[in-house]
N, C-alpha and C positions, 0 to 999 in steps of 0.2 A: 898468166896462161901456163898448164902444167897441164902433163901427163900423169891421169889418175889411176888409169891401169893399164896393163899390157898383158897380153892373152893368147896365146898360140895353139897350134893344133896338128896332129901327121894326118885328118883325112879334111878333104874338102866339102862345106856344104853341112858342118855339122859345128855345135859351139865350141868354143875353144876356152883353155884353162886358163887361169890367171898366173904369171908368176913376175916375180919382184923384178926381173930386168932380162934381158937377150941382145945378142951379140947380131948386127946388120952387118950384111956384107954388102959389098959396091956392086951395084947392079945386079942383085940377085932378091935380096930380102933378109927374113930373120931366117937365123941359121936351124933347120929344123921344122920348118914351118912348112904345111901343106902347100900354102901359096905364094912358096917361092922359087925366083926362078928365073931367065931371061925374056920378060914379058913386062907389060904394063901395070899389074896389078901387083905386086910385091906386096906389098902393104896397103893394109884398110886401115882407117882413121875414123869413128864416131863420136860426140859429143856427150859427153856427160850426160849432160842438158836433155838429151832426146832420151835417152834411156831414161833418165828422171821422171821424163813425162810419159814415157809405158807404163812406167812404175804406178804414176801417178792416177791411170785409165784402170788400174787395177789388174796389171798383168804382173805375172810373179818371174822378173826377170832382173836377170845382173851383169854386171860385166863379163865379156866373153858371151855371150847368149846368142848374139847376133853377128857372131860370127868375126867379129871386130879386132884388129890387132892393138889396138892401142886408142882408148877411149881418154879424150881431151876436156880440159874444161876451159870456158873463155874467149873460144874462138868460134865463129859461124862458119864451120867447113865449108857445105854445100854451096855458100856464094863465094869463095876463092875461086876463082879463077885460075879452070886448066895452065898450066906453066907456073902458078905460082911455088914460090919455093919455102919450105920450114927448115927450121933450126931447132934440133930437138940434144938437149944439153952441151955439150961444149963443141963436139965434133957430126951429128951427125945431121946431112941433110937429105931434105927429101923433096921430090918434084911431083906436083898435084898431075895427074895424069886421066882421072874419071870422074865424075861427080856422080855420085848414085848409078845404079846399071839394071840393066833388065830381067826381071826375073819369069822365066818359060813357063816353069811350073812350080809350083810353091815345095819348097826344099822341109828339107829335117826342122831346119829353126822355126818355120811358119808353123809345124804343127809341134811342137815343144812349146815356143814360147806363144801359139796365138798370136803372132802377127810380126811382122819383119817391115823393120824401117830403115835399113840397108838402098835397098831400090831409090829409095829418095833421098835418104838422110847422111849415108855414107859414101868416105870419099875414099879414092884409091890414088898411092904412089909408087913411084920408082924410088931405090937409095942412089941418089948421086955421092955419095960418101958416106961410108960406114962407120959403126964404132960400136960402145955397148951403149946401152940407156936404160935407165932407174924408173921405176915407180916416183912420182913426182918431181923429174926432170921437169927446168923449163920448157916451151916449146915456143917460140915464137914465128912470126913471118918475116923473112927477109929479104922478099922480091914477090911481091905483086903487079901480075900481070895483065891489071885491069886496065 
């Protein structure tokens, strides 16, 4: 299980860039990032996998598109269970805090990439402990809350 990309952005609701690594702070998020900050959603997590299979319906989408801080391979986000916890390289961890969330009205990504699987697909955390982390760090599960 690894982190295949990692992707940030300074406005919200719009795709985010890919770059090789970013520094998490405790309880706040990545350093820089639109949606960081003293709240629930610090960080978003999507699969590989799923983006593969946009790709694969013939949408012209990549990492960062959906908005996603850090797209994983290996692990089925959406059925982790709220409280569970990751371990993403040596030091940093994270607490599953949303599974997928609501969307009012379809945002910048819905009409860029044709279709958004955020609402379903992706998951959001807090950082309980920070550190930096790499483009294919391991990520593993260290507490499931099931």
């Amino acid at each position: 299980m690894k982190i295949v990309s990692i992707a940030t952005s300074k406005k919200k609701g719009t795709r985010k860039t890919p770059v090789s690594s970013v520094q998490l702070v405790e309880e706040h998020g990545i350093e820089g990032d639109a949606h960081a900050g003293p709240w629930h959603r610090q960080v978003s997590l999507l699969a590989t996998e799923d983006i593969q299979g946009m790709q694969a319906k013939g949408l012209d989408v990549d990492f960062g598109d959906f908005a996603e801080n850090f797209a994983t391979s290996g692990i089925d986000l959406p059925n982790l269970p709220i409280g569970s916890r990751l371990r993403i390289g040596d030091s940093v961890i994270l607490e599953i805090t949303q599974i997928g969330k609501e969307c009012h009205n379809k945002c910048a990504i819905y009409y860029q990439a044709g279709d958004c699987i955020m609402p379903k697909r992706g998951i959001f955390a807090r950082v309980i402990t920070g550190g930096k982390i790499s483009c294919n760090d391991d990520i593993q599960i260290i507490e499931n809350k099931c």
